[in-house]
PASEBA-1860 file (N, C-alpha, C; in nm, 3 decimals):
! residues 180
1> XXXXXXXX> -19.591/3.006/-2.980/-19.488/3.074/-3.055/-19.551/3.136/-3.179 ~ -19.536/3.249/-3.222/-19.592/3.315/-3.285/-19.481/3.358/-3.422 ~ -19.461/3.297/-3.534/-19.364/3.295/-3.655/-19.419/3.379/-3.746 ~ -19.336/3.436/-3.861/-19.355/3.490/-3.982/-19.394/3.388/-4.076 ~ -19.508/3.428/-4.132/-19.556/3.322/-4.265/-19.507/3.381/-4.373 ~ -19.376/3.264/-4.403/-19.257/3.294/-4.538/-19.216/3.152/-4.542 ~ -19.226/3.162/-4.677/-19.175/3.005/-4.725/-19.058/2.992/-4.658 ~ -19.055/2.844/-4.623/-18.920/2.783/-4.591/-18.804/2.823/-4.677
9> XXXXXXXX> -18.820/2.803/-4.843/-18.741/2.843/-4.896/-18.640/2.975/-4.888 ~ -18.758/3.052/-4.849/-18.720/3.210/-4.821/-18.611/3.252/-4.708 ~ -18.683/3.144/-4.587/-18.546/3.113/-4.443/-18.424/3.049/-4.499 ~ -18.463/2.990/-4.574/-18.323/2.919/-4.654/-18.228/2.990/-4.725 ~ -18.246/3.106/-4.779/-18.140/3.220/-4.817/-18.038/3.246/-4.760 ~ -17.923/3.324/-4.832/-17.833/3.331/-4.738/-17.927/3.493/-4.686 ~ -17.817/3.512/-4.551/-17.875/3.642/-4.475/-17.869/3.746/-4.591 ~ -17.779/3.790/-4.674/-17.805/3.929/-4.738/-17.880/3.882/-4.875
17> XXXXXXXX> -17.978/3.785/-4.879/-18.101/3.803/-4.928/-18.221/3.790/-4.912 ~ -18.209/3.821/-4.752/-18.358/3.818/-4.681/-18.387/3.694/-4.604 ~ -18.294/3.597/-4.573/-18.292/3.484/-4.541/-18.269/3.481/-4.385 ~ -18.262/3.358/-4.361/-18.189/3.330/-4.241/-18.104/3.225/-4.221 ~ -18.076/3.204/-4.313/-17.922/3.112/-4.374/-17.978/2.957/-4.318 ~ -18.097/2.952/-4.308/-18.116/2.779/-4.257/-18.090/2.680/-4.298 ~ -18.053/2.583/-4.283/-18.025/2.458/-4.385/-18.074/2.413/-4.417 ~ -18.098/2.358/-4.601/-18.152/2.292/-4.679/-18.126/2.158/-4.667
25> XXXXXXXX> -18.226/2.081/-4.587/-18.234/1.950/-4.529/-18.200/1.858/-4.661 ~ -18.227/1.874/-4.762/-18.183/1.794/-4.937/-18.112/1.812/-4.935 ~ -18.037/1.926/-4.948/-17.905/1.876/-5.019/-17.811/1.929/-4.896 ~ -17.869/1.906/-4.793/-17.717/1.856/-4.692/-17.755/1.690/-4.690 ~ -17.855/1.641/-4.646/-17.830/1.504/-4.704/-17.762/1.463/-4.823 ~ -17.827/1.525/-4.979/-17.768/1.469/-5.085/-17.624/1.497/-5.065 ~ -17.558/1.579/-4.963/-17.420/1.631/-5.004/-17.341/1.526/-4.881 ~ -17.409/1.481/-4.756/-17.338/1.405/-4.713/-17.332/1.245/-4.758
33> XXXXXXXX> -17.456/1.231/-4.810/-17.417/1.071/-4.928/-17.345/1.082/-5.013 ~ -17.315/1.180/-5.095/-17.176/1.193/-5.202/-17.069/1.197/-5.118 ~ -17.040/1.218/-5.005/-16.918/1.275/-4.939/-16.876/1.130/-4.830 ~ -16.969/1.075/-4.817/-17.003/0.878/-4.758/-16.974/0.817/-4.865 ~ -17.048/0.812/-4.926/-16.978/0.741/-5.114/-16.862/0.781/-5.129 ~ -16.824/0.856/-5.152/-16.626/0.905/-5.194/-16.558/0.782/-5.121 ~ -16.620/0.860/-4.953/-16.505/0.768/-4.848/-16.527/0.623/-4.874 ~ -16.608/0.548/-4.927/-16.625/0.390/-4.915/-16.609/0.380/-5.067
41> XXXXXXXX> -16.576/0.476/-5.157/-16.492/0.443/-5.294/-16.353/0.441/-5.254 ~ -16.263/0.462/-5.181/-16.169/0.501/-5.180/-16.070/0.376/-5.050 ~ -16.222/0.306/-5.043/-16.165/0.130/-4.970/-16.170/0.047/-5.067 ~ -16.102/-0.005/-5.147/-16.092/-0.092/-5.230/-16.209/-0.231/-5.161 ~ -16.202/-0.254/-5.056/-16.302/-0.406/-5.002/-16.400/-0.355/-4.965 ~ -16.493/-0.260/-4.971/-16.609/-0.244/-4.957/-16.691/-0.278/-5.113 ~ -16.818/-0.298/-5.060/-16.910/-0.325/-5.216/-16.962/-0.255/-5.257 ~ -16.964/-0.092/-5.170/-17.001/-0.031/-5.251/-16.868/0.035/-5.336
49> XXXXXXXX> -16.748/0.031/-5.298/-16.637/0.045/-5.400/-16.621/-0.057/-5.547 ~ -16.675/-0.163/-5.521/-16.694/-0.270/-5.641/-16.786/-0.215/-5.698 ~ -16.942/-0.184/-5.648/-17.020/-0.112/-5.758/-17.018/0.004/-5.776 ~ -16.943/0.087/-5.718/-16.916/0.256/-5.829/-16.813/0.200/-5.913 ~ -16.728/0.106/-5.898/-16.587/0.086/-5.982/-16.693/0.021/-6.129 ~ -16.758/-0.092/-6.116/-16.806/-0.139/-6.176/-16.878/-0.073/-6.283 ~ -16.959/0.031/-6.237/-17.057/0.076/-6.356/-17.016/0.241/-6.373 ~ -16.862/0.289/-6.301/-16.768/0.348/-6.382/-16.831/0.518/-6.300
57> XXXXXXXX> -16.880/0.483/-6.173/-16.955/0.610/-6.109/-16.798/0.711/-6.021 ~ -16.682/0.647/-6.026/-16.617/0.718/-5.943/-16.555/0.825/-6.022 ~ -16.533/0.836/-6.127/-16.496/0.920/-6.240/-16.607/1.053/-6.260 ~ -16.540/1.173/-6.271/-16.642/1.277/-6.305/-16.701/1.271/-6.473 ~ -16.817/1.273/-6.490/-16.828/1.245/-6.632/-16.933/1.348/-6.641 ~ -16.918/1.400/-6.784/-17.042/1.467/-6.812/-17.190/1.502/-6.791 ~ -17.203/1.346/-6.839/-17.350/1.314/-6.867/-17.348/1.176/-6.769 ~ -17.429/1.071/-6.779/-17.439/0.960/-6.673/-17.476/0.903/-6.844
65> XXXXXXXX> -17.419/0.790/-6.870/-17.424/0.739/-6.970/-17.453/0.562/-6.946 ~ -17.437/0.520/-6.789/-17.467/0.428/-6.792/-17.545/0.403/-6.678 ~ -17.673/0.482/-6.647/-17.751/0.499/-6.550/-17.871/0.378/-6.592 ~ -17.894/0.375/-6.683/-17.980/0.241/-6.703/-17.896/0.078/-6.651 ~ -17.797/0.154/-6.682/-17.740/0.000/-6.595/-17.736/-0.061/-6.511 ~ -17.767/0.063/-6.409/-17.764/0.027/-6.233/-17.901/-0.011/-6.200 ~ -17.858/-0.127/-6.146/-18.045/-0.196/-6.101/-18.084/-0.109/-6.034 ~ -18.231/-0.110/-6.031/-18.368/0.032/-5.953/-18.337/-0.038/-5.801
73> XXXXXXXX> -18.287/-0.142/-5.765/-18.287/-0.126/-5.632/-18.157/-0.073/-5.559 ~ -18.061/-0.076/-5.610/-18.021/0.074/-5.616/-17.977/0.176/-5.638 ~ -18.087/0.247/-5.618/-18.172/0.353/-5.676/-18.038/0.485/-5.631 ~ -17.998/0.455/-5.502/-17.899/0.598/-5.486/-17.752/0.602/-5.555 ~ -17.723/0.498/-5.581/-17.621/0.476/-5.691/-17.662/0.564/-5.817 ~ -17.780/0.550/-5.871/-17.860/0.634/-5.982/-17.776/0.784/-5.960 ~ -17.874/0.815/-5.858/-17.850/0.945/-5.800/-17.723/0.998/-5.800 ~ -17.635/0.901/-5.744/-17.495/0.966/-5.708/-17.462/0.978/-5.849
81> XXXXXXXX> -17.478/0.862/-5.939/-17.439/0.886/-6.085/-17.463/1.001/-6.141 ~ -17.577/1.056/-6.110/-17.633/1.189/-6.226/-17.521/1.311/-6.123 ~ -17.576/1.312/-5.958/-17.492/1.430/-5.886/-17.401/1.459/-5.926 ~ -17.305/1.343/-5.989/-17.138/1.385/-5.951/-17.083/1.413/-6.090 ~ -17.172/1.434/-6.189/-17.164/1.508/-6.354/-17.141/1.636/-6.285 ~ -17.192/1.691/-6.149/-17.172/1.839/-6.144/-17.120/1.895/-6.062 ~ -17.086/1.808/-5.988/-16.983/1.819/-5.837/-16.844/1.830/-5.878 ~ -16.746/1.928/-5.825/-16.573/1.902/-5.891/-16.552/1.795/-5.772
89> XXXXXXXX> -16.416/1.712/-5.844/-16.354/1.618/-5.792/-16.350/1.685/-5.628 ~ -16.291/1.546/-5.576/-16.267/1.566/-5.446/-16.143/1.643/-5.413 ~ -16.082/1.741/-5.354/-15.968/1.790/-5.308/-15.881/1.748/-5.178 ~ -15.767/1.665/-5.223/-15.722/1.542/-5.135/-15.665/1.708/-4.995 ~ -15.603/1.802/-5.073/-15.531/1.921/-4.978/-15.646/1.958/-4.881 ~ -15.767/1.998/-4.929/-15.864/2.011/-4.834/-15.914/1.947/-4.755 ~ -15.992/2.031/-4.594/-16.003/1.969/-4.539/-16.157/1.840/-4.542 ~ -16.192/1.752/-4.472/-16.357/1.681/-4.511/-16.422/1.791/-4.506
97> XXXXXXXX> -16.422/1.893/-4.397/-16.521/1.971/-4.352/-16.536/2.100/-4.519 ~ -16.457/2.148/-4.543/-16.455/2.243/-4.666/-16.482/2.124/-4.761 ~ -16.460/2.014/-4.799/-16.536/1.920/-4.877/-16.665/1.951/-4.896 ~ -16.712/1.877/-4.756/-16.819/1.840/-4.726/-16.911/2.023/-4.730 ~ -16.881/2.126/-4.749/-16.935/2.265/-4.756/-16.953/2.266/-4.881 ~ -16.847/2.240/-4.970/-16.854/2.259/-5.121/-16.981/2.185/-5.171 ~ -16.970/2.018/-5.105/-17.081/1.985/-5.193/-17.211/2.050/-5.159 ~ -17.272/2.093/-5.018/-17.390/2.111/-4.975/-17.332/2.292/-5.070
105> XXXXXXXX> -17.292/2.341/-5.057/-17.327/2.448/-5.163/-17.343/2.439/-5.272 ~ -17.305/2.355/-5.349/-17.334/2.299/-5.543/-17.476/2.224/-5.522 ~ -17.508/2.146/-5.438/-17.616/2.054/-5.459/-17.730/2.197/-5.410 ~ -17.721/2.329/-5.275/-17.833/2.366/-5.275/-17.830/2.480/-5.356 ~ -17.709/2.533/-5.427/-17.772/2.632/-5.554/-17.816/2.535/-5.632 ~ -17.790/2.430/-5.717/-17.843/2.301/-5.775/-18.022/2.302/-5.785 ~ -18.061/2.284/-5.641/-18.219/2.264/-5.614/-18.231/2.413/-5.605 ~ -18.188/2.495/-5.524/-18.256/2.689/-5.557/-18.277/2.704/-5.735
113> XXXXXXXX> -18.194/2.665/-5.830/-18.209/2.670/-5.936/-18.296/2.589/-6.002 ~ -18.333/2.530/-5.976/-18.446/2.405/-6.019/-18.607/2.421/-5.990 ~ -18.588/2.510/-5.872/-18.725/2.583/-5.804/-18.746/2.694/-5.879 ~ -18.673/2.779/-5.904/-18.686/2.846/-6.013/-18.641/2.962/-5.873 ~ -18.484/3.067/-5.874/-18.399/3.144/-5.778/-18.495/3.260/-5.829 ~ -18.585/3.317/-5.761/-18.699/3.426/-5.809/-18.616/3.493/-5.659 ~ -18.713/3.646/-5.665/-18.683/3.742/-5.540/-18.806/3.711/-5.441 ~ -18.794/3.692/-5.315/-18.866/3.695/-5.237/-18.982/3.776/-5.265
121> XXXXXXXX> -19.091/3.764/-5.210/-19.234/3.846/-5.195/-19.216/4.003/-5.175 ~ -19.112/4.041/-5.083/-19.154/4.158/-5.036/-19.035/4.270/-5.124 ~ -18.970/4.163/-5.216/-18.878/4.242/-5.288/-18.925/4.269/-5.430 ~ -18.995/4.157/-5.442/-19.094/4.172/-5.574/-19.201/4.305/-5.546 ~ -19.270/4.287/-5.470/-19.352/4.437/-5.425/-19.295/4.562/-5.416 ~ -19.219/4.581/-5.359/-19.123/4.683/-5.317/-19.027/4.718/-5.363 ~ -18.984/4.687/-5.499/-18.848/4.737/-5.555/-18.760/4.820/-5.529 ~ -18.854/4.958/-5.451/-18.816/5.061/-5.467/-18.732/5.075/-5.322
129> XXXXXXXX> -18.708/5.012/-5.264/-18.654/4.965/-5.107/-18.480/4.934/-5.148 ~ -18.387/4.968/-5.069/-18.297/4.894/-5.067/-18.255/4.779/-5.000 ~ -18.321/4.681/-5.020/-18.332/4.552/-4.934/-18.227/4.502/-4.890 ~ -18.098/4.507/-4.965/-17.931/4.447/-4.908/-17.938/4.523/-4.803 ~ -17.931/4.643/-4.806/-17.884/4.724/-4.644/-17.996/4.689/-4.553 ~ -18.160/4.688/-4.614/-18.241/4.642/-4.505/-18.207/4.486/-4.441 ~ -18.144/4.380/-4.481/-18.090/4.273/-4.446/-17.995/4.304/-4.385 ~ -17.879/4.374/-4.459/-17.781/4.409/-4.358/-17.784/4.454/-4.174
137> XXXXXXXX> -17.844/4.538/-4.182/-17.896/4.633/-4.070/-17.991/4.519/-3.979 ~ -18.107/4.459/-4.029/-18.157/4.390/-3.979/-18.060/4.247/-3.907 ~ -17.946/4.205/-3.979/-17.867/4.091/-3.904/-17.744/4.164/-3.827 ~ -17.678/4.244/-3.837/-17.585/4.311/-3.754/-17.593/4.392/-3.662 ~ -17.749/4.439/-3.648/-17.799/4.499/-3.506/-17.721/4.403/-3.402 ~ -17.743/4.530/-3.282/-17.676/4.431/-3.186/-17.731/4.419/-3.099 ~ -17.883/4.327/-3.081/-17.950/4.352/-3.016/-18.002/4.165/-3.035 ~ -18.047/4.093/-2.900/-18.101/3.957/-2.929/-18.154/3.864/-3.069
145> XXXXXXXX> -18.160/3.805/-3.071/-18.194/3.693/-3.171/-18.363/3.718/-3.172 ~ -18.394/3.749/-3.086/-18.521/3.722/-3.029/-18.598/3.826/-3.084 ~ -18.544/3.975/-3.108/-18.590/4.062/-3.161/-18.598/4.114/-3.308 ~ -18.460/4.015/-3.323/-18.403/4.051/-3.480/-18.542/3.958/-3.556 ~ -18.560/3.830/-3.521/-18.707/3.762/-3.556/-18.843/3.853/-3.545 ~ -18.855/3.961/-3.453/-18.949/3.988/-3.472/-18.992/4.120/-3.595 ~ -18.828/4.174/-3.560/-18.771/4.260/-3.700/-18.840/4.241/-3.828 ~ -18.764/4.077/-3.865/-18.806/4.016/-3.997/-18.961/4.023/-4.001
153> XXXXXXXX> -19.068/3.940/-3.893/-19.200/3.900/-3.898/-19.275/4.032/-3.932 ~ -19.186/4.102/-3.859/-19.275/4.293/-3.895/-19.251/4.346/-4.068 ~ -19.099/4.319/-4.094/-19.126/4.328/-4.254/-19.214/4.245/-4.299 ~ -19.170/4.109/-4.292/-19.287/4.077/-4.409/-19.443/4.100/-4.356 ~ -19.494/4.102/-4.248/-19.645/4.119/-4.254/-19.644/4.268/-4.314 ~ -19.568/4.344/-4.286/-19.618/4.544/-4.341/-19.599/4.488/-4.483 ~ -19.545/4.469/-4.541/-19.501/4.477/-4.707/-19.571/4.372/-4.772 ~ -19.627/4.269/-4.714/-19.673/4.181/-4.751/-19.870/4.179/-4.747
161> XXXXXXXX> -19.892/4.281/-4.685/-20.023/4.284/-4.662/-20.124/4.359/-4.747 ~ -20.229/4.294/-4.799/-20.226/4.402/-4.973/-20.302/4.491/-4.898 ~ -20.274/4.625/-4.943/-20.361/4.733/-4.920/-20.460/4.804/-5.038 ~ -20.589/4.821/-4.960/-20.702/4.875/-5.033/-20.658/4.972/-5.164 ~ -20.607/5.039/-5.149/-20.549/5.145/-5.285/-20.426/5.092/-5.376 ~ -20.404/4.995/-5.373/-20.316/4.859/-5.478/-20.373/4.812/-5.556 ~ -20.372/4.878/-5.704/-20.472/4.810/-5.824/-20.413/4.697/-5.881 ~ -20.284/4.643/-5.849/-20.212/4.529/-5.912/-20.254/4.374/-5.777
169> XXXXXXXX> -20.315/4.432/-5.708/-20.365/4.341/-5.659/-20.516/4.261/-5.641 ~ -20.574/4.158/-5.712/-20.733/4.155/-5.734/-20.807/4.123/-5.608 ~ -20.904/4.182/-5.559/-20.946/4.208/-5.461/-21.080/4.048/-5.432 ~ -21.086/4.001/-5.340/-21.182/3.912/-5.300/-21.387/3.968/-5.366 ~ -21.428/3.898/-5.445/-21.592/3.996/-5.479/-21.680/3.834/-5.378 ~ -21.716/3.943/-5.279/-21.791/3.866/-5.207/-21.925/3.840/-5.263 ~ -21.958/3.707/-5.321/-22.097/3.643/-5.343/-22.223/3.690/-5.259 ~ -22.360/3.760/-5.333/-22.439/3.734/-5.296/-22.508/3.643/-5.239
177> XXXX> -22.574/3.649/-5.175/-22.672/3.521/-5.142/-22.852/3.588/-5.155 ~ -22.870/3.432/-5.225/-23.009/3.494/-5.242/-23.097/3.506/-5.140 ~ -23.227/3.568/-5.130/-23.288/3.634/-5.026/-23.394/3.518/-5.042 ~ -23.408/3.471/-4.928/-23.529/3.381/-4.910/-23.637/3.420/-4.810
END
């Protein structure tokens, strides 16, 4: 199988920014342990409802103010503590599934923002391109899956490949070797 060399991150976009809308394996996990936590807060006889009640994690709060409290073993209690400063409450009208979307969209702009949300490679090079319609065009063809991949692999290798007359790019100075 023969793939485009582009960061994962980059497949992880949505489609009209060069992406291929893949899922961010973090924070669909982090978003289905907040969304598992809710449901076993919301049984009064479970223990993990005694320890979010306890150290005050079921409440949306600002800041996590009592994260030193929760013993390191465990550690995802921590976590859920800091997550849910930025998650909105749960919406009893909605359905799990639009729940469960909301959080995996807050937790992966969350980490895109933390990586630092820059423009892909070939948009940074190329400014001068209209890249939304080239995404556009490139996902609404109506033509296989199979081709639309090779679509993408052909942008980024052309745009991505430095060419000899590109002074913003520093060129390899191949080492002598001495003559023996």
């Amino acid at each position: 199988m023969n793939c485009a060399r582009v960061p994962l991150s980059t497949l992880q976009r949505r489609k009209d920014e060069g992406g291929w809308d893949l899922i961010h394996l973090k924070a669909k996990c982090l978003a289905l342990l907040l969304h598992r936590t809710w449901q076993q807060s919301q049984n009064p006889e479970t223990l993990t409802a005694a320890w979010l009640n306890r150290w005050c994690i079921t409440d949306q709060r600002p800041n996590a103010p009592h994260r030193g409290g929760i013993p390191a073993v465990l550690d995802y209690l921590r976590r859920i503590h800091i997550e849910y400063a930025y998650v909105t409450p749960h919406d009893p009208t909605a359905t799990q599934r639009t729940n469960k979307r909301r959080l995996y969209t807050t937790m992966h702009t969350m980490m895109r923002r933390e990586s630092g949300n820059q423009d892909i490679r070939i948009v940074r090079q190329r400014p001068d391109i209209n890249w939304k319609a080239v995404w556009r065009n490139l996902h609404n063809a109506p033509v296989p899956e199979k081709y639309k991949s090779e679509w993408y692999k052909a942008i980024h290798d052309t745009h991505t490949r430095p060419t000899p007359q590109d002074p913003t790019i520093p060129h390899k100075q191949v080492p002598k070797l001495p003559r023996t």
